[in-house]
N, C-alpha and C positions, 0 to 999 in steps of 0.2 A: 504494500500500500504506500504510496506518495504522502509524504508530508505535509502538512497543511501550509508552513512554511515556504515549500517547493512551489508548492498549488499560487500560494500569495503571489511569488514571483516570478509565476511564470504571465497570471491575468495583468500583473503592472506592466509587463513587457509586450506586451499584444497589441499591436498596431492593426486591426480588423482589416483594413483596405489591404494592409501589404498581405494578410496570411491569405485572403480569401481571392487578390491579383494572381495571386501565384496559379489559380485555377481558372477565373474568369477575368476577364478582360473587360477595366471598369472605366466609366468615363463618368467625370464628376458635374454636377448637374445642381445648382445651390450647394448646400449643407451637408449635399448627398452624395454616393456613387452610386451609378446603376451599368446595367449589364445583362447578357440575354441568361434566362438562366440554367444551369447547368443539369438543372433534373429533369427540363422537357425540353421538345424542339418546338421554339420560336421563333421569329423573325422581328417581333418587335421587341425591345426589353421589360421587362414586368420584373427582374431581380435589383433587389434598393437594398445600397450598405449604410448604415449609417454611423458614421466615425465617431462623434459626439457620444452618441446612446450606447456604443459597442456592439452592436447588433444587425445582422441581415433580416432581408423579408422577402421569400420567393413569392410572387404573387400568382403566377400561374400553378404551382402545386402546395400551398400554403405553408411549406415549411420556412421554418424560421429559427433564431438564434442568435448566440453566442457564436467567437470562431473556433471554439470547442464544440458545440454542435453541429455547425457546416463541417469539419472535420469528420466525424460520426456519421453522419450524414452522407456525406459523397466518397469520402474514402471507405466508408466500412468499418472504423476504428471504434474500439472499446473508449471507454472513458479513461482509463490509464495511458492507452498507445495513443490518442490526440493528445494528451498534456506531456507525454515526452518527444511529440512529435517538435511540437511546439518551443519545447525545453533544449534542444539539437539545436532549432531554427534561431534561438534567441542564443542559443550558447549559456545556457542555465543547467548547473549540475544538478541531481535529479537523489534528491534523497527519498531512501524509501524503510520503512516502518522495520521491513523483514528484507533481508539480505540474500538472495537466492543463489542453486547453485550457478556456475558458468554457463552449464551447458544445460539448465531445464528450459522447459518450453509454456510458454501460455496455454491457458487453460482453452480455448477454442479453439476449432478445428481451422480458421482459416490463417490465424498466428502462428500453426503448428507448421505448418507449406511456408511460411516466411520466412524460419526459424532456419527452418532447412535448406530452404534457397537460398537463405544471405550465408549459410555456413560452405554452402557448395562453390559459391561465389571464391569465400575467403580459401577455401582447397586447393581450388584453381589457378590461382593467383601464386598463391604458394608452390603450388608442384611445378609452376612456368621459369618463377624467380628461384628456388633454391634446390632444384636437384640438375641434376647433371644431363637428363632426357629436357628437360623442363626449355633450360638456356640452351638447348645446341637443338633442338626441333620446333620448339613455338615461341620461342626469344626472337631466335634467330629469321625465322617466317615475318613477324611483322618487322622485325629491325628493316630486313630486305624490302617490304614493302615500304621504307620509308615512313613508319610512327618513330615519333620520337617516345620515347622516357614518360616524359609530361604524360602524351595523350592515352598512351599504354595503361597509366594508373587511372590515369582519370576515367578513363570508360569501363575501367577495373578487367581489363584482359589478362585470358590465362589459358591454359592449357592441360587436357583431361589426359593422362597417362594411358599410354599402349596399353594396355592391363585388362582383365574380364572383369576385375572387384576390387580394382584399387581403392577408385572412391567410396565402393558401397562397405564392403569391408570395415573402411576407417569410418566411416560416420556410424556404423552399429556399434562397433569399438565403443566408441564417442558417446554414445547413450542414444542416440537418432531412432526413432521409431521405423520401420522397415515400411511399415503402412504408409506415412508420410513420403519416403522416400520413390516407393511405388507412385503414389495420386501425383506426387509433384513432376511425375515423368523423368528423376534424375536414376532412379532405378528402373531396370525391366525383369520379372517376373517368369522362371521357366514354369516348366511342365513340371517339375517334381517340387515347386515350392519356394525353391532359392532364389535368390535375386543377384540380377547383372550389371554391370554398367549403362548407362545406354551410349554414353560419349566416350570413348575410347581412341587414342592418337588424336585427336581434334585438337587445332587452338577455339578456344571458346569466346563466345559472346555475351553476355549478361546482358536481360533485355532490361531496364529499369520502368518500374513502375511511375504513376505521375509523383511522387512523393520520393523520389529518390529509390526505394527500395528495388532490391534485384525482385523478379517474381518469375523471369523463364531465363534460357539459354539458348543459343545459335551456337553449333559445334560444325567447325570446317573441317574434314578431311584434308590432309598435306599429301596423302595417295593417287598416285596417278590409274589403280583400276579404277576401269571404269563400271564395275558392278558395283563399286561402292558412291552410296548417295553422297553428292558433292558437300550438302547441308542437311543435318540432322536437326530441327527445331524442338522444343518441349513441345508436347500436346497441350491442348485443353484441359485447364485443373480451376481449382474455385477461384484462384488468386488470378492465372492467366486466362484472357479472352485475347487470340490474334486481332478478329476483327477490331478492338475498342484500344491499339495501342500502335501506338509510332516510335520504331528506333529511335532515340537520339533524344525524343521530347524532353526529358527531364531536363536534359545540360540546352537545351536550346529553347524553353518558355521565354525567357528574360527576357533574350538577343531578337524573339521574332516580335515579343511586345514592342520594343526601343526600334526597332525597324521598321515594323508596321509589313513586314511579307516573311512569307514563310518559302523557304527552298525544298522541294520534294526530290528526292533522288530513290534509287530502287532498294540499294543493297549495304549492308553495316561499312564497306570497305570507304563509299562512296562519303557517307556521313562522317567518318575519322579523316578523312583526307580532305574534305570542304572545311569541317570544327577545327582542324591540326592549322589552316591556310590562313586562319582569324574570320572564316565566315559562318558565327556562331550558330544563325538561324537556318540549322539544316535536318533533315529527319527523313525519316528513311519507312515505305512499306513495310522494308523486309520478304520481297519480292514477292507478297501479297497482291491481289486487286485491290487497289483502293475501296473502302468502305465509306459509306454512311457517319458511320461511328469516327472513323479517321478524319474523316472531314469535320464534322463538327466541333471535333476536340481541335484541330486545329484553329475553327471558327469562334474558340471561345477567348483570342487573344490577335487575330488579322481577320480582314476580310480579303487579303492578297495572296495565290499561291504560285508560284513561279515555278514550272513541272520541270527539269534538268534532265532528259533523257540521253540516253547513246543515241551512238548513228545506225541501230538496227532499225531499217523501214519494218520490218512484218511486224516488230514490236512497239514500234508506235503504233503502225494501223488499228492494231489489237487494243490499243489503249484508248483510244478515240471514241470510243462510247461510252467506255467507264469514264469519263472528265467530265461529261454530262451531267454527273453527278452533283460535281464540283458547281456548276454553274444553278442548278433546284437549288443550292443550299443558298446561293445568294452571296454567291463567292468571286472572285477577279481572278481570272484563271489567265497566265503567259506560259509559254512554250520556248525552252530553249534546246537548240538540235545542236550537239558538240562534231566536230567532224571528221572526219578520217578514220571513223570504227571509235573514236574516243569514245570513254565514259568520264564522271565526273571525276572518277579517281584517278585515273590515267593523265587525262589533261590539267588537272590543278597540278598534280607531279610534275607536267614537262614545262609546262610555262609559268609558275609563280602565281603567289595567291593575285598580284595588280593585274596582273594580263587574265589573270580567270573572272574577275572580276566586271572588267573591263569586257571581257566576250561578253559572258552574258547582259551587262545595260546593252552595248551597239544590237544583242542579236536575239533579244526576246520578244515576241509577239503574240498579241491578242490570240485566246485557244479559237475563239472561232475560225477568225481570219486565216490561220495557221492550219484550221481542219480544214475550210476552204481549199486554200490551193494544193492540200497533200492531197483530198479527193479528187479535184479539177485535171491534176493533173497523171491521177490513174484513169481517169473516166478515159481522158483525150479529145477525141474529134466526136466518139458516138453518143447520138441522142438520147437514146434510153436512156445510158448510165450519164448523160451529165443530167438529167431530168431527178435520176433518183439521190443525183450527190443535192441538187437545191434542195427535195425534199428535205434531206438527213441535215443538211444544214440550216434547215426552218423550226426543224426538230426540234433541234440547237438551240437557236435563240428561244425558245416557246417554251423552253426549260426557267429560263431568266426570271426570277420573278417581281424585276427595277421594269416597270415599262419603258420608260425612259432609256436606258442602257439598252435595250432590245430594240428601240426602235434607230437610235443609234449604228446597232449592227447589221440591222438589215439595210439601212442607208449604203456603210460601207459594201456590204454582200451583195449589193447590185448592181454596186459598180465593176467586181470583180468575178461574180457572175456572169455580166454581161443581159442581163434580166429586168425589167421595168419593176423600179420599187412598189407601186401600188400593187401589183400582182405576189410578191412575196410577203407585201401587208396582207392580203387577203388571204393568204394561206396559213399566213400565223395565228389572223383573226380565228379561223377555222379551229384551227387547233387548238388553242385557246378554249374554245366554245366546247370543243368537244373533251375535253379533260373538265373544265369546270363541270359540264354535266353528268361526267362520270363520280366524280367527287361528290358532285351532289347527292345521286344515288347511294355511294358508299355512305354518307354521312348522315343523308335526313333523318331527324327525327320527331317526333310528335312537338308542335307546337306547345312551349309553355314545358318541355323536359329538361329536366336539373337531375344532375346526381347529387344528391344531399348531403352536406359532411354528417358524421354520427352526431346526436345530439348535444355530446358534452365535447363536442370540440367542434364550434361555429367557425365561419371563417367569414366576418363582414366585409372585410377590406376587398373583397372580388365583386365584379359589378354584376351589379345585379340580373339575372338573365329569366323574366316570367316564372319566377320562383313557384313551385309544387305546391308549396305553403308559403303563408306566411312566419317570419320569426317573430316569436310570443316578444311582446312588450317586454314581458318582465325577464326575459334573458339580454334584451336589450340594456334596462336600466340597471342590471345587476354589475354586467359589465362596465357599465359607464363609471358607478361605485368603485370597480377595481381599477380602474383606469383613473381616476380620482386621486385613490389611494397609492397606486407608482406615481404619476405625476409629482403633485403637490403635497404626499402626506407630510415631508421633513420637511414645509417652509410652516410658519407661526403664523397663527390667525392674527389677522389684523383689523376686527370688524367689534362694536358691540365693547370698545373698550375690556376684552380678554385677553387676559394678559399670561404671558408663559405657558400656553397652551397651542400644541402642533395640532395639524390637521390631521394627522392620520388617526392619533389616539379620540381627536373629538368625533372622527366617523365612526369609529367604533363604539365608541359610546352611545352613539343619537341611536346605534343599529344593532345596541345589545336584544332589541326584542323581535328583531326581523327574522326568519329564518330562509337563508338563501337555498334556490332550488336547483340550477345549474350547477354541476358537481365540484367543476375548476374551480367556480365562481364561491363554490361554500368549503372546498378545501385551501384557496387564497386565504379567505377572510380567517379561517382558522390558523392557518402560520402566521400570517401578520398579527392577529391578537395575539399567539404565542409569545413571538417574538418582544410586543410590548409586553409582556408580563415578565420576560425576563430581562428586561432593562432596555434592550435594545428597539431601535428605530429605524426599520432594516427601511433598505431605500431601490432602486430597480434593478443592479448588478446583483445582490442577494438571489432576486428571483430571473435575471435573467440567466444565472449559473446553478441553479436550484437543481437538483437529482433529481424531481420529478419532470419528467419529462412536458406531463400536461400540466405544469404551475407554467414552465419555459416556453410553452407554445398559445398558452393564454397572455403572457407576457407581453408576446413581442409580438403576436396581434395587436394588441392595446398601442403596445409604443407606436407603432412600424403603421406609414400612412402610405400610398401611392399618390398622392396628389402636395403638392405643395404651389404655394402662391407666390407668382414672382415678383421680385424687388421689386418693379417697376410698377404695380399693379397699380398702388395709387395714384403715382404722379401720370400713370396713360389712362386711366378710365374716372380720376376722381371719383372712385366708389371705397366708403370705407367699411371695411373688414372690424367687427366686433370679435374681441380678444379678448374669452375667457377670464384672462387674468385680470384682468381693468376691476372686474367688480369680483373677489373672489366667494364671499357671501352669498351673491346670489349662484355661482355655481355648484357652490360646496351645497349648500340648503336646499339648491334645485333638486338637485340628483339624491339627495336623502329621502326629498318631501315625496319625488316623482316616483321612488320605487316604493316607502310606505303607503302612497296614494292607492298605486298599482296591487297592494298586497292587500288591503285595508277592501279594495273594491273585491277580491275572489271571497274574503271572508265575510262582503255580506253578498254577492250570490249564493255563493252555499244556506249563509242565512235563509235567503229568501226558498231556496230549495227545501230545505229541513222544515219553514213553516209550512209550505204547501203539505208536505208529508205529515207533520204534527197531527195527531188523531187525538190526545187529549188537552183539555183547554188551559190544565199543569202547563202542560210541558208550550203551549202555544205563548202562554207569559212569559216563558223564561225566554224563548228563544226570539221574544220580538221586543223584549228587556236588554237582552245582548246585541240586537239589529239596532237599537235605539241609540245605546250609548256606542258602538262600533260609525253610524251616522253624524253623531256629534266629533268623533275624529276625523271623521272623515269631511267634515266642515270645516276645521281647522286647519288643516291642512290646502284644503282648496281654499278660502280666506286667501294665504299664505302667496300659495300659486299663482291666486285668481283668473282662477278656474270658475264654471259655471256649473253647477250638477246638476243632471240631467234626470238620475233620479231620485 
């Protein structure tokens, strides 16, 4: 267990924009950051960080936080592994209660696969730098390709020994669970039980996860048969997904943010020799098709990707549909062709990072334009096929979803077509029409349908869409109460000459006889009373870092707005904005009176229910004795509001 001390200094060190930059890509906006957010696909931004309060607000999937919880959250991480992730990132030694041994493992299955990836990592590393196979077969392999030293550690390169069980051997040795070593793919499994290497004579790759950690491997054969596969990758395990990961990303988020473009190249060789040249913003498939998932995570820090391929034509041609992709996400896609058979690794080697450089500004070009003349110029002279290249290139642009950019490229495409523009507007139109109405079909649904959050956990901040129901009044004002209570509970009444007296303990007070119905909303008000009873005046970091999950997500609902008013607002429209705070009395007194009002009103319908039912004329006294004096409160109350009552 972490110290609570550790704990202190790790939330004083947390800078929310920088932890949460490191993931998505924020542009500040007033008081705020915002940014597309990371747990759905969007196009417009609905994710708000807010620096000041410590806290994010995903407004398309309502979660929300601390950058302890976005940690938890999008990494997967325990409450322990976000606060030493954090503890690394600030450089804060990490004290903890119980001292474990070196080599045990977290209690959860998917810490256990880390455990043992980041050890396979340090094996490899080991068996390259200090034995004698190590330096004269996989030393010597990248020395020759030209890594230096530097980049060798830094991408943590090594090399898996000739051997059937070297590795697996020493990590069971080592305490390693055989189970783990199996699912992470660094073992393989015979027929009679035992287990093998899977990477043997390879130099190794370590793919890193977005947080730095190893979570797969790329093993290159240095053997010239050719029955042996050139690249052995990890399989599929809980920690690794091919599709959702790009070689290189960890060491190159920073350099593609400060850039503003992102370099795509194929293969690990390509990305250590662009990283090694000083051009950090580079990352690599991993000779994958580009995905969805790839693309996106790229998309959550450029909207530019600059494709680097070799000079294989069948291998471009091949790729020319997959980049279509690139262009649906809403992305700026250039193409650069290296030449003489080069690839990226090859040509950064012979001409120097300035001249590599230098190639590609003078020789990259817009993907359409670029898919244009590769097709125009396989088509040739024949009709058909040049007929069917305008289609695929209508395709193209009809993917784009900036009108503007699209109408753009069909301008250029028909000049270079040779094709009357209004005719490949019409075709796009087409296309257009006929996807939106495919989409429609996929999508429609009944007029006035909503998926409901569960009841004890609302989500007001999302706009409203012909809600199924309506949300009860009194979950409203209860809320408002708690949100009262974070706000302004630790400033001091200032109304009514009351003196030394905070707001939060007076709301409790006035609300010792309410009893709240929403479960968040009645186990808040329970910790906050606690908390004043033992002396303390907890304030909204308390409950924005609170263990209960749903105190955390009632929190920063409350905090966390989507809309803010601009500077300018008064001086361009002369309309003034009333601000709560101006008169605090009436807001604190409001939200007391409105949710007593509200409570006061169910206890005499029931009233009026129970007299209906009443059968003797006992019991008909008592209970329109308690409807009487329950109406006198409730006169008060309205007085107060000035309200009208209606019955």
């Amino acid at each position: 267990m972490i110290t609570k001390a550790t704990i202190d200094r790790i939330m004083e060190a947390i800078d929310i924009v920088e932890v949460i930059g490191e993931f998505v890509q924020l542009k500040k906006r007033g008081a705020n950051f915002i940014g597309l957010s990371p747990f759905a696909n969007e196009k417009t931004p609905s994710f708000t960080v807010s620096p000041a309060k410590g806290i994010f607000k995903d407004f398309s999937t309502g979660k929300g936080g601390s950058a302890v919880t976005f940690l938890m959250e999008h990494e997967k991480f325990s409450y322990p592994e976000a606060l030493k992730w954090l503890a690394k990132k600030y450089n804060i030694e990490v004290d903890e209660l119980q001292d474990r041994p070196e080599n045990a493992e977290a209690d959860n299955r998917r810490e256990n696969l880390m455990v043992v990836t980041s050890y396979a990592a340090k094996f490899f590393q080991e068996a390259m730098w200090d034995t004698s196979e190590g330096k004269s077969i996989g030393l010597s392999y990248f020395k020759e390709r030209g890594f230096t030293t530097d980049i060798i550690k830094k991408f943590e390169l090594g090399y898996s020994p000739d051997n059937w069980e070297a590795f697996t051997s020493t990590a069971i040795n080592k305490g390693y669970q055989p189970q783990y070593l199996e699912e992470s793919g660094l073992s393989v499994k015979r027929d009679n039980g035992t287990l093998y290497d899977r990477y043997r004579g390879r130099v190794m790759f370590p793919i890193h996860g977005f947080t730095g950690r190893v979570i797969a491997f790329g093993g290159r054969t240095l053997k010239t048969d050719k029955k042996v596969p050139k690249y052995v990758n990890s399989p599929e395990s809980e920690i690794y997904h091919k599709s959702s990961v790009l070689y290189g990303l960890f060491f190159a988020k920073k350099s593609i943010r400060d850039e503003d473009n992102c370099y795509l190249v194929e293969g690990y060789a390509d990305v250590l020799s662009v990283h090694q040249a000083g051009i950090e913003n580079v990352v690599a498939s991993s000779g994958t098709s580009l995905t969805v998932e790839q693309i996106r995570l790229i998309g959550r820090f450029t909207k530019n990707i600059t494709i680097l391929y070799d000079g294989d034509a069948a291998g471009i041609k091949a790729s020319l549909r997959g980049l279509d992709l690139i262009l649906e996400e809403g992305l700026n896609v250039k193409v650069v062709l290296f030449p003489d058979g080069h690839d990226p690794d090859s040509y950064v080697r012979e001409v120097g990072s300035n001249a590599f450089k230098g190639y590609i500004d003078q020789n990259k070009k817009d993907f359409i334009l670029y898919k244009t003349s590769i097709l125009l110029k396989e088509a040739g002279s024949d009709p058909i096929q040049r007929a069917n290249v305008i289609r695929e290139i209508v395709e193209s642009i009809a993917r784009i979803p900036d009108s503007i950019k699209a109408s753009v490229f069909i301008r250029e495409c028909s000049h270079q077509l040779q094709i009357d523009e209004r005719i490949l507007l019409s075709e796009l139109n087409k296309m257009r029409l006929a996807k939106s109405k495919k989409d429609g079909q996929q999508q429609q649904r009944p007029y006035g349908y909503e998926e409901l959050p569960p009841p004890d956990e609302p989500h007001f901040f999302d706009e409203p869409v012909a809600p199924a129901k309506p949300v009860e009044t009194s979950l409203l004002q209860e809320r408002e109460v708690i949100r009262l209570l974070l706000v302004y509970g630790n400033q001091i009444i200032n109304w009514d000459n009351i003196a030394n007296t905070y707001i939060g303990p007076f709301v409790i007070a006035e609300l010792s006889d309410v009893e709240f119905e929403n479960a968040a909303c009645k186990s808040f008000f329970e910790i906050y009373k606690q908390q004043l009873e033992n002396g303390v005046l907890p304030e909204e970091q308390f409950f924005i870092h609170h263990p209960d999950k749903q105190i955390v997500d009632l929190t920063v609902d409350l905090l966390a707005t989507k809309y803010t008013l601009s500077e300018n607002w008064y001086n361009m429209h002369r309309i003034f904005v009333h601000e709560e705070q101006m008169n605090m009395k009436a807001t604190i007194l409001g939200a007391i009176f409105h949710l007593k009002k509200q409570k006061v009103g169910k206890i005499l319908d029931q009233l009026r229910t129970d007299l209906q039912n009443a059968q003797e004329p006992a019991d008909q006294d008592i209970i329109m004795t308690q409807y009487l004096q329950m109406k006198k409160i409730e006169k008060h109350i309205v007085d107060y509001l000035g309200s009208v009552i209606i019955k």
